[in-house]
ZAPAZA-656843 format. One line per field, with one value per residue (C-alpha): residue in one letter; x negated, y negated, z. Coordinates in Angstrom, 2 decimals. Layout:
BEGIN
type c(A ...) .
px c(X ...) .
py c(Y ...) .
pz c(Z ...) .
***
This chain:
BEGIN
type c(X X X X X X X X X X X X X X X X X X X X X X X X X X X X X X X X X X X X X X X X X X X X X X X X X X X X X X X X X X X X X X X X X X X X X X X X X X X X X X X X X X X X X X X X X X X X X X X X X X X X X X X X X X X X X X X X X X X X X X X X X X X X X X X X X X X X X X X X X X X X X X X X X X X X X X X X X X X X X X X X X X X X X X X X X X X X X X X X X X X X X X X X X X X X X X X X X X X X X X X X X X X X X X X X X X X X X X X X X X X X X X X X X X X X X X X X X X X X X X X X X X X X X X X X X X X X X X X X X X X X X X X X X X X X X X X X X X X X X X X X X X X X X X X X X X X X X X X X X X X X X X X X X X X X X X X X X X X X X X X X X X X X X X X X X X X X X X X X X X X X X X X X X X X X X X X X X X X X X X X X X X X X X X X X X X X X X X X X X X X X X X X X X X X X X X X X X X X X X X X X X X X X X X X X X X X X X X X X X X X X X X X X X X X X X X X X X X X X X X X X X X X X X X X X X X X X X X X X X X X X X X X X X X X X X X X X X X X X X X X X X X X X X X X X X X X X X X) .
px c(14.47 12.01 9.50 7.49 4.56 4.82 3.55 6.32 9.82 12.21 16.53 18.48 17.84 19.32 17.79 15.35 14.90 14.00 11.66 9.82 9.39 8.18 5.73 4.08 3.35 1.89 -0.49 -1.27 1.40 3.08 6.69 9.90 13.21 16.09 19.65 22.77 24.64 24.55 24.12 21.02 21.90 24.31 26.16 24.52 25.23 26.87 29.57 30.66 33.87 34.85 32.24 33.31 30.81 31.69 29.91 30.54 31.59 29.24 26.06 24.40 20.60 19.58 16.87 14.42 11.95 9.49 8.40 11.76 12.39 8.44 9.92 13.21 11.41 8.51 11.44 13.38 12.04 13.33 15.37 17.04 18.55 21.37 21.81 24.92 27.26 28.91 32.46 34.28 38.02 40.75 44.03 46.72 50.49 50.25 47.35 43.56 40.94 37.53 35.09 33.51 36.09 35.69 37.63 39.54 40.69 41.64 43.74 45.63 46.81 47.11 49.12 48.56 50.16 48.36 45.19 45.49 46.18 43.24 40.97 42.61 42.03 38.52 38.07 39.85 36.91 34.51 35.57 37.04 34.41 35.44 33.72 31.44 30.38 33.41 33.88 36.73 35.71 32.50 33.99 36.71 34.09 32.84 36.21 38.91 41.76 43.79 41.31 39.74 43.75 44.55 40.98 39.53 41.43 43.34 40.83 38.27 40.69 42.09 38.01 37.11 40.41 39.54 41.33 38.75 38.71 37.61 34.66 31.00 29.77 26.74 28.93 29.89 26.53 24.85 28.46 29.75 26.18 25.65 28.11 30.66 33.26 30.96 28.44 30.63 32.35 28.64 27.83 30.92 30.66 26.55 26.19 22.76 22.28 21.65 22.20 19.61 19.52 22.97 23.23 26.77 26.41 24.39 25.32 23.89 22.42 20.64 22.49 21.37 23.02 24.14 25.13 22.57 22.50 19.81 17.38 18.03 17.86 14.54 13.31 13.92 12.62 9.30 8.99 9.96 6.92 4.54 2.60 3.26 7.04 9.67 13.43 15.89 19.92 22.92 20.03 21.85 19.64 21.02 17.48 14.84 12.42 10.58 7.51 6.06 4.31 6.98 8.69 7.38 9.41 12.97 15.75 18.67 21.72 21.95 23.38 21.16 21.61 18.61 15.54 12.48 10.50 7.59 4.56 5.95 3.63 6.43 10.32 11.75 15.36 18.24 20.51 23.50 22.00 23.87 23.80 20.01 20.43 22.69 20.03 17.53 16.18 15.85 18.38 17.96 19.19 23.26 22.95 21.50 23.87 26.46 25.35 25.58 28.40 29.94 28.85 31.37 31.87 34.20 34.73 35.73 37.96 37.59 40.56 38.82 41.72 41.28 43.28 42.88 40.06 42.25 44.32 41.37 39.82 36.84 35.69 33.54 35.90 38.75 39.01 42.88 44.33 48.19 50.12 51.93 49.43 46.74 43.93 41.28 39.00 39.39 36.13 35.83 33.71 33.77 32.16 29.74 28.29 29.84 27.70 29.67 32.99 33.67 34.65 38.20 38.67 37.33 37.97 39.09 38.07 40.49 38.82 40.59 38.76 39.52 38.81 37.65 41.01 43.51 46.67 45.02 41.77 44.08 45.95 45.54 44.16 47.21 49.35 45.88 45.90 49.49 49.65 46.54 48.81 51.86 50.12 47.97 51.38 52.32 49.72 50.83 47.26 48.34 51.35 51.58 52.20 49.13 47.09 45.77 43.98 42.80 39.81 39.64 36.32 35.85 32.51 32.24 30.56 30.07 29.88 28.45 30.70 29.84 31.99 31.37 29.39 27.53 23.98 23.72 23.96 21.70 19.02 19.52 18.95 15.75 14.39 14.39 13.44 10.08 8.63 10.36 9.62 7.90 6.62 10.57 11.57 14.84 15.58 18.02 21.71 23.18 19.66 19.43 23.40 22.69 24.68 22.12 22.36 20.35 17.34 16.65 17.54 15.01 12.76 13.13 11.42 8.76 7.24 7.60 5.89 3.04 3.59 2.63 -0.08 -1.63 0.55 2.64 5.61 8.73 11.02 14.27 13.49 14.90 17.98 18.23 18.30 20.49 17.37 15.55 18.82 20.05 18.63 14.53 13.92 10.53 9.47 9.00 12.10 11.15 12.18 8.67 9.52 10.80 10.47 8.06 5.98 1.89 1.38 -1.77 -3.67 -5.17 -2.05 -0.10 0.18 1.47) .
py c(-7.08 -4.51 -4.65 -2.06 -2.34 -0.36 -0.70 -0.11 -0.73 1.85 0.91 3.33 7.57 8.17 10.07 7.16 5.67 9.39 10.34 6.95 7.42 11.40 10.42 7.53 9.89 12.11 9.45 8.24 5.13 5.14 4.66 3.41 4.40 2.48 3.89 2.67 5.65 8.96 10.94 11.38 11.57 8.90 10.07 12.73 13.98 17.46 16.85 19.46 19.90 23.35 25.29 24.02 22.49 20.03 17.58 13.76 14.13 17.38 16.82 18.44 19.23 18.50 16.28 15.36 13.98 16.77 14.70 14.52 18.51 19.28 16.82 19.05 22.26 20.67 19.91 22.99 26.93 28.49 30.46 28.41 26.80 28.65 28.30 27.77 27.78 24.62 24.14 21.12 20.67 17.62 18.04 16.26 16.55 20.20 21.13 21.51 20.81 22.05 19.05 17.81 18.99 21.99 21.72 25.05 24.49 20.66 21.64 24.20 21.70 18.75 20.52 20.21 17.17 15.13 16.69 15.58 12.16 12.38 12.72 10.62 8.02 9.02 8.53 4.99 3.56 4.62 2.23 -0.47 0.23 -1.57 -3.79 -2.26 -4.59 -3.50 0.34 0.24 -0.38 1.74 4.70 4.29 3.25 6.88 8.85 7.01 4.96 8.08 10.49 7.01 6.50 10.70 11.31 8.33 5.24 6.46 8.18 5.35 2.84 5.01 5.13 1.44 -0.15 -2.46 -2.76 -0.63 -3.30 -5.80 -3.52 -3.94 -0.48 -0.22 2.07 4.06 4.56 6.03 7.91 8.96 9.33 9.39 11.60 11.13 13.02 14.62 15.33 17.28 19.54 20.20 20.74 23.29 24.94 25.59 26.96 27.32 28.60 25.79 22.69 20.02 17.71 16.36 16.23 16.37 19.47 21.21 24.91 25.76 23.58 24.06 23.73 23.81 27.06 24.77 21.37 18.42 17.19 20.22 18.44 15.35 17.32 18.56 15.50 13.81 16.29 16.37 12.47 12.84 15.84 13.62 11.51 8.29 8.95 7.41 7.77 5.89 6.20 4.34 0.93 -0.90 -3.88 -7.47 -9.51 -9.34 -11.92 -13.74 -16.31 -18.08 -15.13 -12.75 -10.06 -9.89 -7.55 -6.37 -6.23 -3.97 -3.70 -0.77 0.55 -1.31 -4.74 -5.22 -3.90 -5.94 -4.07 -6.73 -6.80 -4.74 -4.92 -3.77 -3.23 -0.98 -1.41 1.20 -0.91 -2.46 -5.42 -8.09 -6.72 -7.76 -11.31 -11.97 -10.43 -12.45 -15.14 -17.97 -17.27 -17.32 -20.70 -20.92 -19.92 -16.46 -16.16 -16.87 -14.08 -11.38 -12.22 -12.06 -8.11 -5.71 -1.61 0.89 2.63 6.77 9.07 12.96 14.98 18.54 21.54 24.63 27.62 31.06 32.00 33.14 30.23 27.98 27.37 28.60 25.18 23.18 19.98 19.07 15.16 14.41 12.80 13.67 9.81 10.24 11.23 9.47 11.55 11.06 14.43 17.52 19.83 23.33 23.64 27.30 26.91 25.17 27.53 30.26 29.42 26.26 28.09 31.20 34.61 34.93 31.26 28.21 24.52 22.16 18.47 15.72 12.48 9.30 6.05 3.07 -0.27 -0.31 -1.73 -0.77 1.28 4.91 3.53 3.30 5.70 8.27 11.58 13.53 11.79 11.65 15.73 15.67 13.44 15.67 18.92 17.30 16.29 19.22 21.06 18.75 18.94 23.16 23.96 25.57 25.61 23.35 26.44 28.07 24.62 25.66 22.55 19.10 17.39 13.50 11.72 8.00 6.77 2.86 1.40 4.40 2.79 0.07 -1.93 -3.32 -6.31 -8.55 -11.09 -8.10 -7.92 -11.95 -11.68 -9.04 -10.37 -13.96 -12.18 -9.68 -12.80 -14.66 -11.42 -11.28 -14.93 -15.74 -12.10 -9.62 -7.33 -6.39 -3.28 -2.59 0.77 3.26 3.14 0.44 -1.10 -1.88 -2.04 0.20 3.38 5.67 9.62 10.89 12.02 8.33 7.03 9.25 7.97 4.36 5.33 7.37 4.45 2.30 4.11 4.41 -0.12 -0.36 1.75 -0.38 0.75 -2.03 0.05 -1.54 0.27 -1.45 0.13 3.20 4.74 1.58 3.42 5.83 8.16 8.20 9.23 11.52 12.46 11.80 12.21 13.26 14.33 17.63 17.31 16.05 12.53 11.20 9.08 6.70 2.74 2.47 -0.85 -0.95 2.63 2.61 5.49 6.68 6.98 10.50 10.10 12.54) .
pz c(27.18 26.78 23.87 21.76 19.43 16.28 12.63 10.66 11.75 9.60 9.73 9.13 9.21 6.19 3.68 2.39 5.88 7.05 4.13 4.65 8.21 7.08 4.45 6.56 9.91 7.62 6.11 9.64 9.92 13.08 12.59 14.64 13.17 14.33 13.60 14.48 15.14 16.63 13.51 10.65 7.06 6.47 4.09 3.42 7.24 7.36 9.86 12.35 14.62 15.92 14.31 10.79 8.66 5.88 3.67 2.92 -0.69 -1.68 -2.59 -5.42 -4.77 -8.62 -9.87 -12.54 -10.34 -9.12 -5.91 -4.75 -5.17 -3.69 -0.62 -0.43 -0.23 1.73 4.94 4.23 3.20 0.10 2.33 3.65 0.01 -1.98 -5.71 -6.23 -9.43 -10.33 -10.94 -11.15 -12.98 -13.06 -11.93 -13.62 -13.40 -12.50 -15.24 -14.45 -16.95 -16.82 -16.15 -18.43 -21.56 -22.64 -26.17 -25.80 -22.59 -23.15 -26.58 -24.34 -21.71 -23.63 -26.78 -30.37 -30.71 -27.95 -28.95 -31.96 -30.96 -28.64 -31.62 -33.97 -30.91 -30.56 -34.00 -34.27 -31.56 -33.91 -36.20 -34.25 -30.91 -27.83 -25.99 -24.06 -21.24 -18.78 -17.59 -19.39 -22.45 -21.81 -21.48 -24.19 -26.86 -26.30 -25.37 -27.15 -25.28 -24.63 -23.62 -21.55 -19.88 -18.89 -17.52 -16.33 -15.56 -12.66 -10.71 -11.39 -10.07 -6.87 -6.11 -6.46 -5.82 -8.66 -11.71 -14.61 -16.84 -13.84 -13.65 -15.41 -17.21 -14.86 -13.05 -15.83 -17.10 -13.95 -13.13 -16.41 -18.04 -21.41 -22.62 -25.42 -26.34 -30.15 -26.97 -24.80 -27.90 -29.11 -25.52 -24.90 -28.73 -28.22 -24.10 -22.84 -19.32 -17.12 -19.03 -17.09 -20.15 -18.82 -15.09 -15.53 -17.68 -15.19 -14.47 -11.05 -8.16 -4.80 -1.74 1.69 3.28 6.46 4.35 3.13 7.28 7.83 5.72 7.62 10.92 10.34 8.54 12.11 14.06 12.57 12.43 16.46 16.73 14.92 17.94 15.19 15.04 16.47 16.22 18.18 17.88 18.52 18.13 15.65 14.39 14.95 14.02 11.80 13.26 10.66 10.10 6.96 6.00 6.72 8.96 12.52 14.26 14.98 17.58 18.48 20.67 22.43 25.91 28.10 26.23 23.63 22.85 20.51 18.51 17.82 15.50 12.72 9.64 7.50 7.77 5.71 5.48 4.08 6.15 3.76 2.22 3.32 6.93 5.85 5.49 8.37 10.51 9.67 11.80 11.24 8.60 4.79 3.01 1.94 -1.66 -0.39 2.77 -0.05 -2.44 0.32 1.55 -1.67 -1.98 -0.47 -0.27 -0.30 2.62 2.76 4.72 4.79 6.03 5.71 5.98 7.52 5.22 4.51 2.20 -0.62 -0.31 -1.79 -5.22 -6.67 -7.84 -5.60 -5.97 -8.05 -8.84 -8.79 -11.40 -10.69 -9.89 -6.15 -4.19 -2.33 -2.06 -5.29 -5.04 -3.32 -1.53 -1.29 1.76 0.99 -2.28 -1.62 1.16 2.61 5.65 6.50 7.06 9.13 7.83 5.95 6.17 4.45 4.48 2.02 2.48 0.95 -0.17 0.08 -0.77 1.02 2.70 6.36 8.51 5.68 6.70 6.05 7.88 10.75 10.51 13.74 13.04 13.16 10.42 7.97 8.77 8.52 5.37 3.80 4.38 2.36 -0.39 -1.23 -1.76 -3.45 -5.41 -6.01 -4.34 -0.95 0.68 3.92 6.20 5.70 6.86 10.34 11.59 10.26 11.64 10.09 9.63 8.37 7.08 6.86 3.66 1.37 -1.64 -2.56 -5.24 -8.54 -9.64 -11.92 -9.80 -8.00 -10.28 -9.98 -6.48 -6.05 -8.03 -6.12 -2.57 -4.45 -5.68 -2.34 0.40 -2.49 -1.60 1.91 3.25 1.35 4.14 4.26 1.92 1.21 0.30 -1.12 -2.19 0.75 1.00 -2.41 -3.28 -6.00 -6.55 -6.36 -5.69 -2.95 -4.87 -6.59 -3.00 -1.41 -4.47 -3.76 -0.23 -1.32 -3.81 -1.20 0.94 -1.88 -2.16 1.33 0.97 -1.58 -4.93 -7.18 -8.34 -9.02 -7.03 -8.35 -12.10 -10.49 -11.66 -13.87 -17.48 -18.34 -19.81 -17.09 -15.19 -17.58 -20.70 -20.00 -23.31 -24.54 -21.08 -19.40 -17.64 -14.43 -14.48 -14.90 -17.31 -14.75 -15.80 -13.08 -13.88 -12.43 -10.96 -10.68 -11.92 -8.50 -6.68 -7.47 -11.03 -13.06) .
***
C-alpha cells in the first residue's frame, strides 16, 4: 500500500473541496485532493456527451458575498462570463406563470374568480396564520392555502418525495426566501432593474459561457500547476485514521487496491457527512453512527433533449407543476449559454428527482430518453418528433434532505467531530448536510481555510438566516453581514 506525506488532506473536488485546495497552495499549504470520481464540480460539473454541454440543475452565478464573486473572476476572465437574463415560469395544467407572481399575469391564468379566492385565502392566514414550523405551513402563512396548494405543494413534494407537511421550514426559508405574496405584488407593481434585494427577484446573472464545470476545470488545473497541489481521481476515501488528538491521515480505494495518505494536519471534508463517520477509524460511538445513519438524500436524473432551436423556450427552466408527468423542472441549455449547444439547435434537460435504486434510477437510458420525449408533449412543449437524441445522466446524493429529525442529528455528529476530531473540517452542502447554493458552499471553504490558518469563524452560521441569505439588510449588499462569530480583526475583514 503505498503512502504519501501531505499537510492537508482535501475529499472531494467540488466547488468547496476545490477552492480550499486553491486558496491553501496559494498561502503556501501543500494540498492532496482526493475525489472519488472522474469528474470536478460535483454538481456543479458541466457534463458533456457529443459535443453538447449541459448543467446539473443550472446554476445561477449570483451572490452577496464579494469574496466569493473576487474568487469567481479570480479562476475565470471577464470574458469568459455571460450576463445573462433570467427567466423562470410554472407550468400547470397547460398554463405558465411567470415566477415569482407577477399579479397581471397570475389574474389572467387563474380567472377572476380563483383570483379572487386566492386573495381572500391570503387574507384569511393573516388572521388565522398557520403554523409555521413545517414547510407547509411556512409557506401558506405567507401565500395562503390556495396559492400554497397550485404553486407549491406538488412540486415541493415530487422534489423531496416527502409529504410538505412532514417537512421543517428550514427548507423553505433558504428556498422560498423571504417572500410573501404583499412582497411579490409590491415587487411586480414597483420594477427596478436588477432586483438583488431578493435573490429570487433577481433580473440578470453571470454564467460561465461553457457551464459552471469551467470554473471547476481551471480551479483544478491550477491547484495541479501549483508545486503544493495535488489532485487525485477515481480515490474514493474509505478511512479517516484517527488518534486522541485527532485526524492523522487518510486512505482510498483505487485501481491498484489502496493508497494512505498519512500525516495530514488537517482533513477537509465535502464528502456527504455520514460517509464521514463510517470512515472513521476507530469508529465514532453508536449514538453518532446512529445520527448519520439516520440522514439521507435525494438523488437526481437529467435526461437533456436535443430539438431544434425554435422548438425551445426562452426561459432558462420551467418548474412543472401539471399532475401526470414525472419530470419536476425543465432546462433550457440554450438559454443559459448559447455556447453549450451548437448552431440551430439547443437542448432541453428534464429533471426528475429520485432515490438511488428506484425504478427510474434503473431505468436504461433509452426508455428515460424515450419516457422524457413523451412527456414533454405531453406537457404541449415540443412535439416528440422533433426530439433528435437523449443522453441520460444520474448524479447520486444531490440533495441533502431535511426531515424532521435532520438538525438534531446534525448537531449530535457537529458536536462530537469538535472534541473527538477537530483537525477534521467538513465543508459545503453534502459535507455539512446543509442545502447550501454554491457560493455559501464555496464560502464554508474559504473560512475554513482562514480557521486553519489561525481564524475562529463559525463556519456553520452560514446560510443559517434568512437576511444574510436574502435580504442583508442594512449592508452594502454584499453579504457581509454574515453571522460570522470571532473574526478576528486581522484576517480579511471588511
Amino acid at each position: 500500500m503505498p503512502t504519501h506525506n501531505h499537510g492537508v488532506a482535501v475529499i472531494g473536488a467540488g466547488p468547496a473541496g476545490l477552492t480550499a485546495a486553491y486558496l491553501l497552495t496559494k498561502r503556501g499549504v501543500p494540498v492532496t485532493v482526493l475525489e472519488a470520481t472522474d469528474t470536478v464540480g460535483g454538481i456543479s460539473q458541466t457534463v458533456e456527451r457529443d459535443g453538447w454541454r449541459f448543467d446539473i440543475g443550472g446554476h445561477r452565478f449570483f451572490t452577496k458575498v464579494r469574496e466569493v464573486e473576487e474568487l469567481w473572476h479570480e479562476l475565470l476572465r471577464d470574458d469568459e462570463f455571460l450576463l445573462r437574463p433570467r427567466l423562470s415560469r410554472i407550468a400547470s395544467n397547460g398554463k405558465f406563470f411567470d415566477y415569482p407572481l407577477k399579479p397581471v399575469n397570475a389574474l389572467r391564468n387563474l380567472g377572476f374568480i380563483e383570483a379572487v379566492r386566492c386573495v381572500l385565502s391570503y387574507l384569511w392566514v393573516r388572521v388565522r396564520r398557520p403554523d409555521d414550523s413545517s414547510y407547509e405551513g411556512w409557506v401558506a402563512s405567507r401565500f395562503g392555502w390556495r396559492l400554497y396548494r397550485k404553486f407549491f405543494k406538488t412540486y415541493t413534494e415530487k422534489v423531496w418525495g416527502i409529504d410538505a407537511s412532514d417537512m421543517p421550514a428550514d427548507w423553505a426559508a433558504q428556498r422560498i426566501k423571504n417572500l410573501s405574496l404583499g412582497g411579490a405584488v409590491i415587487n411586480a407593481l414597483t420594477p427596478k432593474r436588477n432586483q438583488k434585494d431578493i435573490t429570487s427577484l433577481i433580473e440578470e446573472f453571470q454564467y460561465p459561457k461553457y457551464g459552471p464545470g469551467m470554473m471547476w476545470e481551471r480551479a483544478r488545473d491550477l491547484v495541479v500547476d501549483s508545486p503544493l497541489g495535488e489532485v487525485v481521481m477515481r480515490s474514493p476515501v474509505v478511512t479517516i485514521h484517527r488518534d486522541q488528538r485527532g485526524a492523522t491521515g487518510v486512505t482510498t480505494r483505487d485501481w491498484g487496491g489502496t493508497t494512505s495518505y498519512a500525516d495530514a494536519d488537517h482533513v477537509i471534508s465535502s464528502m456527504p457527512l455520514p460517509e464521514l463517520v463510517r470512515a472513521l477509524d476507530p469508529p465514532a460511538p453508536d449514538y453518532v453512527r446512529t445520527a448519520a445513519a439516520q440522514l439521507t438524500h435525494r438523488d437526481f436524473l437529467t435526461v437533456a433533449l436535443v430539438v431544434p432551436a425554435d422548438a425551445g423556450f426562452p426561459d432558462n427552466w420551467i418548474y412543472i407543476h401539471t399532475p401526470g408527468v414525472k419530470v419536476g423542472r425543465i432546462q433550457n441549455f440554450g438559454s443559459w449559454s448559447p455556447f453549450m449547444v451548437k448552431d440551430g439547435r439547443t437542448c432541453l434537460g428534464l429533471e426528475y428527482f429520485v432515490n438511488e435504486g428506484d425504478e427510474l434510477w434503473q431505468m436504461a437510458d433509452e426508455d428515460l430518453v424515450r419516457m422524457a420525449t413523451q412527456e414533454l408533449e405531453q406537457l404541449g412543449l415540443v412535439p416528440a418528433s422533433a426530439v433528435e437524441r437523449g443522453y441520460a445522466v444520474r448524479i447520486p446524493k444531490a440533495y441533502p434532505v431535511y426531515d424532521a429529525d435532520y438538525r438534531d442529528n446534525v448537531e449530535t455528529i457537529r458536536a462530537w467531530l469538535d472534541k473527538a476530531v477537530p483537525n477534521v473540517h467538513p465543508v459545503g452542502r453534502n459535507g455539512m448536510h446543509k442545502y447550501n447554493n454554491q457560493d455559501h458552499s464555496m464560502y464554508t471553504a474559504m473560512l475554513t481555510v482562514e480557521n486553519i490558518l489561525g481564524a475562529e469563524h463559525d463556519i456553520w452560521a452560514v446560510n443559517v438566516e434568512e437576511e444574510y441569505h436574502e435580504e442583508a439588510s442594512g449592508t452594502s449588499g454584499t453579504g457581509r453581514a454574515a453571522p460570522i462569530t470571532r473574526r478576528p480583526q486581522n484576517v480579511g475583514a471588511a
